[in-house]
mmJSON file of the N, C-alpha and C atoms, coordinates in Angstrom:
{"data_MODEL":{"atom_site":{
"group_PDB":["ATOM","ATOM","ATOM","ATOM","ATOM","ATOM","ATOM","ATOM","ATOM","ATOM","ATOM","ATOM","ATOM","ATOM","ATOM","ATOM","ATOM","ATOM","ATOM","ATOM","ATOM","ATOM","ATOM","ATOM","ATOM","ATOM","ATOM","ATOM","ATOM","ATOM","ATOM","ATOM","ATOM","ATOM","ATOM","ATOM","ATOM","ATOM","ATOM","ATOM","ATOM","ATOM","ATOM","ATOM","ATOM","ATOM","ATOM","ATOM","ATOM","ATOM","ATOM","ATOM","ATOM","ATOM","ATOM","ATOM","ATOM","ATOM","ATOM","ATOM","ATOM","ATOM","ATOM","ATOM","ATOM","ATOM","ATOM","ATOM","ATOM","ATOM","ATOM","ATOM","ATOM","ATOM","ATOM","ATOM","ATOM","ATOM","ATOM","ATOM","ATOM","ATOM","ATOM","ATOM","ATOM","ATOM","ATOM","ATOM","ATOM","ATOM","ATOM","ATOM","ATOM","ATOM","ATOM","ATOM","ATOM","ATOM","ATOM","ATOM","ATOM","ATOM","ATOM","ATOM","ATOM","ATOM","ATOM","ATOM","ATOM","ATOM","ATOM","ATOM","ATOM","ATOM","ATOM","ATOM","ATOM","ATOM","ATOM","ATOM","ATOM","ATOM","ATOM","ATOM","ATOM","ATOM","ATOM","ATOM","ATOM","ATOM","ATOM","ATOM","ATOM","ATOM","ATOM","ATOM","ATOM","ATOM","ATOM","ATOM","ATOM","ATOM","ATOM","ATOM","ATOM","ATOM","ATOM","ATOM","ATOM","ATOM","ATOM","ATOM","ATOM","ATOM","ATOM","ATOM","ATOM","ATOM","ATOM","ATOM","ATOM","ATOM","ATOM","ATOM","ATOM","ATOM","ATOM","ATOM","ATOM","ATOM","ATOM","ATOM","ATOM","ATOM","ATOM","ATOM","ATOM"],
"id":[1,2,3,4,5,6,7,8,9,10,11,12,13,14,15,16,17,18,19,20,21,22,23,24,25,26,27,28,29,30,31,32,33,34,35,36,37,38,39,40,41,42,43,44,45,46,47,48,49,50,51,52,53,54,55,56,57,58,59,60,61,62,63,64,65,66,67,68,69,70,71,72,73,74,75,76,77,78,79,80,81,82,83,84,85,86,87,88,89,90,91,92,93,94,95,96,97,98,99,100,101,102,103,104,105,106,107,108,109,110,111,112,113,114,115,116,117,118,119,120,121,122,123,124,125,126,127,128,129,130,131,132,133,134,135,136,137,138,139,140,141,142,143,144,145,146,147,148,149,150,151,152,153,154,155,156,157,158,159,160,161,162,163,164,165,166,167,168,169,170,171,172,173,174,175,176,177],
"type_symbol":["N","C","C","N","C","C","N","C","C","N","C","C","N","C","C","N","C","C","N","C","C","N","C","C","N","C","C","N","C","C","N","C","C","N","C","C","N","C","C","N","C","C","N","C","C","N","C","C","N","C","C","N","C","C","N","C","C","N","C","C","N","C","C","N","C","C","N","C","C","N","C","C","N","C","C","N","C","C","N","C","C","N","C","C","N","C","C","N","C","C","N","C","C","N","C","C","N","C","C","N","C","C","N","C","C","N","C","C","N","C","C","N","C","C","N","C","C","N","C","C","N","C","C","N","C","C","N","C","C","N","C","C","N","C","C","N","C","C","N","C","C","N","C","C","N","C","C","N","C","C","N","C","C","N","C","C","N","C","C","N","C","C","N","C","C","N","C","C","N","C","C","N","C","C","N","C","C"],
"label_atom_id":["N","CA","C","N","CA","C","N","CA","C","N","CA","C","N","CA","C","N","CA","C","N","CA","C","N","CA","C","N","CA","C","N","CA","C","N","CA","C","N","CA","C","N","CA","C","N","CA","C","N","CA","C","N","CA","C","N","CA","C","N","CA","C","N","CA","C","N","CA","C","N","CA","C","N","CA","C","N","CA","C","N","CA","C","N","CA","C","N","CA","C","N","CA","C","N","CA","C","N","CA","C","N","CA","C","N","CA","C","N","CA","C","N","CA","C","N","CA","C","N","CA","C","N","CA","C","N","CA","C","N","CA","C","N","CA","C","N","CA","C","N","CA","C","N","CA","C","N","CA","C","N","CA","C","N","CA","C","N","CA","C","N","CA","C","N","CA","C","N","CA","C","N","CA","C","N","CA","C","N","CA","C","N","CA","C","N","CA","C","N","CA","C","N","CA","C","N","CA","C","N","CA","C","N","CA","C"],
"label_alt_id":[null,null,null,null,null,null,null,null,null,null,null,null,null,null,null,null,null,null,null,null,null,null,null,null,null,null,null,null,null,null,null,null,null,null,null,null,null,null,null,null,null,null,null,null,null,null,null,null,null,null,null,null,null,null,null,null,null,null,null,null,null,null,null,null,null,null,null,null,null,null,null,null,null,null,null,null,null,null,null,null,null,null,null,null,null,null,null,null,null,null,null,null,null,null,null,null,null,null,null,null,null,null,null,null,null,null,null,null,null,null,null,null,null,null,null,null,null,null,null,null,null,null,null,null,null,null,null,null,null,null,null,null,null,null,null,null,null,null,null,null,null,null,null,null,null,null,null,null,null,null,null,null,null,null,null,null,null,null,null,null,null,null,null,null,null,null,null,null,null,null,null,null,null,null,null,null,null],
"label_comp_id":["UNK","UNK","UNK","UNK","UNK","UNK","UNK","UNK","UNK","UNK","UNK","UNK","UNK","UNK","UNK","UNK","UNK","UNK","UNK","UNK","UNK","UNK","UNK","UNK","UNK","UNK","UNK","UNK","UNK","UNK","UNK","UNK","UNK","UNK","UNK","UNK","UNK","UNK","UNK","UNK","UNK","UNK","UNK","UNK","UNK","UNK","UNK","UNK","UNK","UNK","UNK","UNK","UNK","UNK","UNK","UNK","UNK","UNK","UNK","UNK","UNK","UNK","UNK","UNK","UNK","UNK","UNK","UNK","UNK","UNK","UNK","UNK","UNK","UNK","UNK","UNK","UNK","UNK","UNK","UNK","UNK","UNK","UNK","UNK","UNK","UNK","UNK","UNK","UNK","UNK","UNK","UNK","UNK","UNK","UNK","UNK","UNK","UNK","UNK","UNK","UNK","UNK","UNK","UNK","UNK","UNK","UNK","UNK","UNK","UNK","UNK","UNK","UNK","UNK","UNK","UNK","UNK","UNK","UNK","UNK","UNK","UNK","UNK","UNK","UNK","UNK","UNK","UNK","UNK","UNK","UNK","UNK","UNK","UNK","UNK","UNK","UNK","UNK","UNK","UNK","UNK","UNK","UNK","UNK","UNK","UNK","UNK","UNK","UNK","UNK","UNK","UNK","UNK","UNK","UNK","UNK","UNK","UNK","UNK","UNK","UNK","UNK","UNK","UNK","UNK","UNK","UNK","UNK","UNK","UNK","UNK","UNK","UNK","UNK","UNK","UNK","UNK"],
"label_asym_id":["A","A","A","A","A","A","A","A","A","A","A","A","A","A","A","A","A","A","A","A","A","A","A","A","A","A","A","A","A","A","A","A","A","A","A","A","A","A","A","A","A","A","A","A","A","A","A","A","A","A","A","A","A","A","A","A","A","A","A","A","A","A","A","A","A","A","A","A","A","A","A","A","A","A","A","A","A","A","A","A","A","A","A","A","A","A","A","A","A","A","A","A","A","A","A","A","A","A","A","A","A","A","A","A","A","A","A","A","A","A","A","A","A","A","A","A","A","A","A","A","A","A","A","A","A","A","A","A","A","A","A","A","A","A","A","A","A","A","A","A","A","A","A","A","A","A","A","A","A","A","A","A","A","A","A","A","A","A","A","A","A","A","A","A","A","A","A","A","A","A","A","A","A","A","A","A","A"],
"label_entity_id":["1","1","1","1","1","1","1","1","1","1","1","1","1","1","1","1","1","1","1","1","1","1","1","1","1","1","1","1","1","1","1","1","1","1","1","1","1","1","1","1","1","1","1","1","1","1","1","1","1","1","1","1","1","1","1","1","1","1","1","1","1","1","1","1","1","1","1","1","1","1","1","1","1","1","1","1","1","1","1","1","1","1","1","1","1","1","1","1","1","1","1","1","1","1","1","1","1","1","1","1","1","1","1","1","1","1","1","1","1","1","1","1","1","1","1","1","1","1","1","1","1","1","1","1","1","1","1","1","1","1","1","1","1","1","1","1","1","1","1","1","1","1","1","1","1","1","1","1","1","1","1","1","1","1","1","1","1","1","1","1","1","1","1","1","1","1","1","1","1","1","1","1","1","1","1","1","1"],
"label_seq_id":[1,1,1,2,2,2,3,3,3,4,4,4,5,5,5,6,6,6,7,7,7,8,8,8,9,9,9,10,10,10,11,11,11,12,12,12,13,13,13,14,14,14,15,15,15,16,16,16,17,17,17,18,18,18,19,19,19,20,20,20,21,21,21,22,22,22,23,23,23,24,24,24,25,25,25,26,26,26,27,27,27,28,28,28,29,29,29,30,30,30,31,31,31,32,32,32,33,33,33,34,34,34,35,35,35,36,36,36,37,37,37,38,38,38,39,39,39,40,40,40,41,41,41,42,42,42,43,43,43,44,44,44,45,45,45,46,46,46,47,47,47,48,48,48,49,49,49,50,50,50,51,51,51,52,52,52,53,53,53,54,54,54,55,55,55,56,56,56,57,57,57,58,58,58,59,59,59],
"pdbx_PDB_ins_code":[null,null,null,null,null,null,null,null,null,null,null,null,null,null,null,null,null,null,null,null,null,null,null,null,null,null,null,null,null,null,null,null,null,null,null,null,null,null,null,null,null,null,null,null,null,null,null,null,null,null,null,null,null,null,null,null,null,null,null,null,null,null,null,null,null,null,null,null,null,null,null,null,null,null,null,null,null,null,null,null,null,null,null,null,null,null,null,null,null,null,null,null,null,null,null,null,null,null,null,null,null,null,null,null,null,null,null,null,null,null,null,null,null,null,null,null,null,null,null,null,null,null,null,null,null,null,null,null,null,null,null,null,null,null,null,null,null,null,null,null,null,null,null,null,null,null,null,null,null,null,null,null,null,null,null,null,null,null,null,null,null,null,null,null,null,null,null,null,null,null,null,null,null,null,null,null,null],
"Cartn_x":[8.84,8.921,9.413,8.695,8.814,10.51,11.201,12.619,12.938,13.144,13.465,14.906,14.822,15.808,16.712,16.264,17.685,17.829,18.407,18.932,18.128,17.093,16.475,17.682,17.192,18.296,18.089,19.099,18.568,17.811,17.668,16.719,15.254,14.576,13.057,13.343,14.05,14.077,13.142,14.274,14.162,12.654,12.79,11.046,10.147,9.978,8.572,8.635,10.105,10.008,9.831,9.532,10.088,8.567,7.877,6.229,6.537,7.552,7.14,8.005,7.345,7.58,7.085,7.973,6.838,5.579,4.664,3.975,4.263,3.695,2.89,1.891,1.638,0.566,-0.437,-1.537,-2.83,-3.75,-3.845,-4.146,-5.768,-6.675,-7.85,-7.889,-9.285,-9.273,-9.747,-9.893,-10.439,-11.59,-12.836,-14.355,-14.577,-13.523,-14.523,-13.258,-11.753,-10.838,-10.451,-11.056,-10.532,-8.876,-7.933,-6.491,-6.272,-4.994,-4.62,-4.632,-5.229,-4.829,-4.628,-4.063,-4.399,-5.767,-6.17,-7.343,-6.995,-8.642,-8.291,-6.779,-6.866,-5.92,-6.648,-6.537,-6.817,-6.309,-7.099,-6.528,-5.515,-4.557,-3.264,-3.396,-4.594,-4.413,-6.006,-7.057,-7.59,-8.047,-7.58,-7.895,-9.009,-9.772,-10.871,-10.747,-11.878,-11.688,-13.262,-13.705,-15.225,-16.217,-16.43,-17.228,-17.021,-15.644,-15.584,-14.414,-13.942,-12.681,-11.717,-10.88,-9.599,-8.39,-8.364,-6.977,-7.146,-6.521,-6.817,-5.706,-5.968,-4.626,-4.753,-3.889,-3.761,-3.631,-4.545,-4.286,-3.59],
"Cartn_y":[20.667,20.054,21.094,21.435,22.021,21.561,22.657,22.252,23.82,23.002,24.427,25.035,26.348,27.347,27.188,27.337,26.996,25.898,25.665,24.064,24.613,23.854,24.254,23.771,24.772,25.089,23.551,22.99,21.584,22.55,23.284,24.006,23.758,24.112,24.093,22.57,21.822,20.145,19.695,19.399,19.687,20.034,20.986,21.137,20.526,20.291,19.509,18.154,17.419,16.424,16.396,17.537,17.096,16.231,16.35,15.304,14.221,13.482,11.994,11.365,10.488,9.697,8.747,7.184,6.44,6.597,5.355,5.463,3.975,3.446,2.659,1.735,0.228,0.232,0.164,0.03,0.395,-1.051,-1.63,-3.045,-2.332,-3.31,-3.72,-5.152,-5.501,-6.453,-7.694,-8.988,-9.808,-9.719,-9.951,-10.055,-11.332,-12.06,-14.126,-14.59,-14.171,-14.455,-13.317,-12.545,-10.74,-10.89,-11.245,-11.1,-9.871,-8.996,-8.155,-8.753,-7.654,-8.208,-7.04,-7.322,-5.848,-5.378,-4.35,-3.938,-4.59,-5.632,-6.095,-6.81,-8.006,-9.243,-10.136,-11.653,-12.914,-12.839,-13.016,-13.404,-14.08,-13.829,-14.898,-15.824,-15.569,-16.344,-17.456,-17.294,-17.992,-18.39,-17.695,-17.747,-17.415,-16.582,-16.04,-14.989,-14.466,-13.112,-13.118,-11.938,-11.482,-12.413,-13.18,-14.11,-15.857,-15.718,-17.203,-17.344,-18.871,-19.115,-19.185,-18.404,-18.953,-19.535,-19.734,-20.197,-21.544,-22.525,-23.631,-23.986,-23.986,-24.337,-25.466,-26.385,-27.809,-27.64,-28.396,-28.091,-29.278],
"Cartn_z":[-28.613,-27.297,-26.302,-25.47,-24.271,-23.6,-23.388,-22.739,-21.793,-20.304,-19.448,-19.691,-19.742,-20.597,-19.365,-17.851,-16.847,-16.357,-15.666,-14.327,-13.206,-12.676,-11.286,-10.745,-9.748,-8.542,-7.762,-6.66,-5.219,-4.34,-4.219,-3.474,-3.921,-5.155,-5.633,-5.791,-6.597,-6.312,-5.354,-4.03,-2.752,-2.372,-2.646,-2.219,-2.661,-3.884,-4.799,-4.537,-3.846,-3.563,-1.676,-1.212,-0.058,0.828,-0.067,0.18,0.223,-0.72,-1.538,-0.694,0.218,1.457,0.918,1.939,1.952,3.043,2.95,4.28,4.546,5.662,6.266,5.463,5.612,5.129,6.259,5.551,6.335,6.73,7.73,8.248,8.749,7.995,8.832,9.225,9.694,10.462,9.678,9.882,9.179,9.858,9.012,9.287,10.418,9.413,9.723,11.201,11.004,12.087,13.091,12.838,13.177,13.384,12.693,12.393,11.62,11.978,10.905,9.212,8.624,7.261,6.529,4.808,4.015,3.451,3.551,2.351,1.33,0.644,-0.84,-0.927,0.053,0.168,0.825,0.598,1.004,2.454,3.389,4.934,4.847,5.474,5.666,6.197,7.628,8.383,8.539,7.54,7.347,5.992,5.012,4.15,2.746,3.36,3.162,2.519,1.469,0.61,0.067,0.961,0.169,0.706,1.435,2.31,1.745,1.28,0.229,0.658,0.876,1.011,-0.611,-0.747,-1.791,-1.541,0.019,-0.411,0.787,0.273,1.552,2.188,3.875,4.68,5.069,5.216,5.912,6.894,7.953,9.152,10.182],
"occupancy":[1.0,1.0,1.0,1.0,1.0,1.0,1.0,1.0,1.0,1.0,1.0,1.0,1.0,1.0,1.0,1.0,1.0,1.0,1.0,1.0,1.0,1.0,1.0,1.0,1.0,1.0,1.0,1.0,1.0,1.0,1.0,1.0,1.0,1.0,1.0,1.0,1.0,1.0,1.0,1.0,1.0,1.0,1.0,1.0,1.0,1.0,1.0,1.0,1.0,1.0,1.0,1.0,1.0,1.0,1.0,1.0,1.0,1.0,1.0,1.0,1.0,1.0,1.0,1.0,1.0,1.0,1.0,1.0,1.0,1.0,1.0,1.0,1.0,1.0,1.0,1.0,1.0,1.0,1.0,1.0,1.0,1.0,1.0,1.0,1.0,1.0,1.0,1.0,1.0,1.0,1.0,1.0,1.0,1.0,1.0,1.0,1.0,1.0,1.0,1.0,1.0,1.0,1.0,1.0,1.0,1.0,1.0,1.0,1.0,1.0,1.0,1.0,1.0,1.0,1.0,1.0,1.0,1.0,1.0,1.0,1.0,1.0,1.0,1.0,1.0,1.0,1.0,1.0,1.0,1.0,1.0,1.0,1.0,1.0,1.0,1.0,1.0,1.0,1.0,1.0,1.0,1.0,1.0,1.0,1.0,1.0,1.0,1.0,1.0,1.0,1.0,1.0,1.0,1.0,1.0,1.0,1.0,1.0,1.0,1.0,1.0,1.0,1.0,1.0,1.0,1.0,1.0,1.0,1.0,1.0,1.0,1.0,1.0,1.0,1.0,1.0,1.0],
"B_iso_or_equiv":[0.0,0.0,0.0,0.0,0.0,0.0,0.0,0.0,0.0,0.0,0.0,0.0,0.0,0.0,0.0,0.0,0.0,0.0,0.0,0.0,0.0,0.0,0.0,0.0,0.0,0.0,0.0,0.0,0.0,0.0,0.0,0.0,0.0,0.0,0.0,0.0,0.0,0.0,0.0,0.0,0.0,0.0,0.0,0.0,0.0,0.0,0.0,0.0,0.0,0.0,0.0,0.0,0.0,0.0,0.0,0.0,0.0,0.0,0.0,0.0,0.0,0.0,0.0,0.0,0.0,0.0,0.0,0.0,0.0,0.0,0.0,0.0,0.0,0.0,0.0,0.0,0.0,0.0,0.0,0.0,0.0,0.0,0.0,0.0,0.0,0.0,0.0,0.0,0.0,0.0,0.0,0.0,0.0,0.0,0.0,0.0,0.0,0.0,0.0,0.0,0.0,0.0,0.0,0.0,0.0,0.0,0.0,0.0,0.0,0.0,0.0,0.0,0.0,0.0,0.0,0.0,0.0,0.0,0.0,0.0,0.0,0.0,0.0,0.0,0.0,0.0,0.0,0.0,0.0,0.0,0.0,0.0,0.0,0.0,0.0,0.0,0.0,0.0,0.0,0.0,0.0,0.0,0.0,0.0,0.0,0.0,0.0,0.0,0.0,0.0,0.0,0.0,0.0,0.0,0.0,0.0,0.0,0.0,0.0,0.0,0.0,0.0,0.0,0.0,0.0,0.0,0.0,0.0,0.0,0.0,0.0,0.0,0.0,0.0,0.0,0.0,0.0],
"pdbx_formal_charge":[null,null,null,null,null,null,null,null,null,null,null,null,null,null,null,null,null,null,null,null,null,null,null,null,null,null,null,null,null,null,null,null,null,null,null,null,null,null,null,null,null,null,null,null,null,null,null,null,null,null,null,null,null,null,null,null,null,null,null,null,null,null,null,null,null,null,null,null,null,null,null,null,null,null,null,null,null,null,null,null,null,null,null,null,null,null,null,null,null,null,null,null,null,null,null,null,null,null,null,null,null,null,null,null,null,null,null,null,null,null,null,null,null,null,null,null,null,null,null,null,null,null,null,null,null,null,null,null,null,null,null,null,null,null,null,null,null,null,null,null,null,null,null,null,null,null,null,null,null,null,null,null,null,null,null,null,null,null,null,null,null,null,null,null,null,null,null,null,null,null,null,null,null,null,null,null,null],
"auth_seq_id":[1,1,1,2,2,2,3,3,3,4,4,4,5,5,5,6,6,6,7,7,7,8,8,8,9,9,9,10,10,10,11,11,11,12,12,12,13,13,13,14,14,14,15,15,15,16,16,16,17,17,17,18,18,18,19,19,19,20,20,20,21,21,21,22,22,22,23,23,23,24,24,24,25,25,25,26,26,26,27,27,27,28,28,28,29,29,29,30,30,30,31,31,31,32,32,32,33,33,33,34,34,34,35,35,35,36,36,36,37,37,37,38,38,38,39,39,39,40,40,40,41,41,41,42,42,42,43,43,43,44,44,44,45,45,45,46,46,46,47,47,47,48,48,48,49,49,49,50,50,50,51,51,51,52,52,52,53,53,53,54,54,54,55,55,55,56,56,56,57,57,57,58,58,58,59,59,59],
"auth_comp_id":["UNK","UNK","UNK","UNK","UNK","UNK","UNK","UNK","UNK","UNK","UNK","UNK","UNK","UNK","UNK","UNK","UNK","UNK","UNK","UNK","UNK","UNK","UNK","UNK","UNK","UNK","UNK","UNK","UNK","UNK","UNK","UNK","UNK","UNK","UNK","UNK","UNK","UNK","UNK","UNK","UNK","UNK","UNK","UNK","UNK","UNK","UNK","UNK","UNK","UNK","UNK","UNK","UNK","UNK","UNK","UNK","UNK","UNK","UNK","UNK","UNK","UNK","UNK","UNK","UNK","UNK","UNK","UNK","UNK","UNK","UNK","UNK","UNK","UNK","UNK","UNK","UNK","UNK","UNK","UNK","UNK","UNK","UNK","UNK","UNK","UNK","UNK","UNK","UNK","UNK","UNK","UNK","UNK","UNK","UNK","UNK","UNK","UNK","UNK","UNK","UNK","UNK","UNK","UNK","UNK","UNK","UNK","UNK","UNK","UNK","UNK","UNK","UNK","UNK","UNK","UNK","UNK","UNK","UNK","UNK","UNK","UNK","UNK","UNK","UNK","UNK","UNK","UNK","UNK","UNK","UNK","UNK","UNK","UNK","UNK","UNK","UNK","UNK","UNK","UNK","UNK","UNK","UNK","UNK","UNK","UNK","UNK","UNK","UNK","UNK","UNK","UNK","UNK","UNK","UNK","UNK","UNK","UNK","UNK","UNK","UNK","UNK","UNK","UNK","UNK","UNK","UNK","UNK","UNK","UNK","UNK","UNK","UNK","UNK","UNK","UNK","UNK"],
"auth_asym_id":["A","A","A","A","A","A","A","A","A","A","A","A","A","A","A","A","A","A","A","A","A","A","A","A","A","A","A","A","A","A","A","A","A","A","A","A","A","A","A","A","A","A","A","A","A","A","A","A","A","A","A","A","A","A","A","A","A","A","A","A","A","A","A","A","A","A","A","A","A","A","A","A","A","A","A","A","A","A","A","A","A","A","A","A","A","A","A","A","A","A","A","A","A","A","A","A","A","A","A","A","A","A","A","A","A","A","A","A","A","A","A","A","A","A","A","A","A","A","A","A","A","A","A","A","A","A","A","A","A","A","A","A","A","A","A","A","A","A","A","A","A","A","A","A","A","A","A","A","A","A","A","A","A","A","A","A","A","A","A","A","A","A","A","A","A","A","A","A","A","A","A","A","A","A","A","A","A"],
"auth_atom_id":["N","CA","C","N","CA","C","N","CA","C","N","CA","C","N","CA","C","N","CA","C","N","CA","C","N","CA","C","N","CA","C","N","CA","C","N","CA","C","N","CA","C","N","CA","C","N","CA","C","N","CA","C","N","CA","C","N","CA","C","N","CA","C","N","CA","C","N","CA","C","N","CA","C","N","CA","C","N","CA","C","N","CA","C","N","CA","C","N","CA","C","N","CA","C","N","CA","C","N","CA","C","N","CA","C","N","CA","C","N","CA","C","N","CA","C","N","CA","C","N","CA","C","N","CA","C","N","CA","C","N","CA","C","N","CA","C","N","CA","C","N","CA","C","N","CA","C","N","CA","C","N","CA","C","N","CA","C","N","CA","C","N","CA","C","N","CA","C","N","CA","C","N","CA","C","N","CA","C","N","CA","C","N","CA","C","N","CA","C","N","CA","C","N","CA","C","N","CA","C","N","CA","C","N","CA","C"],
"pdbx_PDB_model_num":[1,1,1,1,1,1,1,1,1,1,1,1,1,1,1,1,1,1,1,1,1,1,1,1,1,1,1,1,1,1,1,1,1,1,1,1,1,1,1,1,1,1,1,1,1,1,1,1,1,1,1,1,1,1,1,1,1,1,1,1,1,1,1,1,1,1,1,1,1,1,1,1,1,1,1,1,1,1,1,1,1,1,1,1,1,1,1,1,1,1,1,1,1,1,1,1,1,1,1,1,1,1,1,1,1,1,1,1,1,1,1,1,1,1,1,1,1,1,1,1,1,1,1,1,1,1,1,1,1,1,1,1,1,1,1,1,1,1,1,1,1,1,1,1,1,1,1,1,1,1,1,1,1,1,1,1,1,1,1,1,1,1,1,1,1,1,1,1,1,1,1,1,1,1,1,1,1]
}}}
């Protein structure tokens, strides 16, 4: 088994992590209500996924 012979330094750490952020997520639009929604999620706000309703709201 592979084992490193020193202690990386917080410096090279530090660096290899200094990418790993979060982000943002990323909102498109609904097709059928044009409401924000997620990529590959059920509309919140109408309920719809893929040209089919799944989820039903009482109105």
């Amino acid at each position: 088994m592979a084992v490193p012979k020193k202690k990386l330094s917080r410096s090279r750490t530090h660096k290899r992590r200094s990418m790993w952020k979060l982000t943002a997520p990323q909102w498109v639009e609904c097709p059928r209500c044009h409401q924000d929604r997620l990529p590959h999620h059920v509309c919140p706000h109408c309920g719809y996924y893929n040209g089919r309703i799944v989820v039903q709201h009482d109105a």
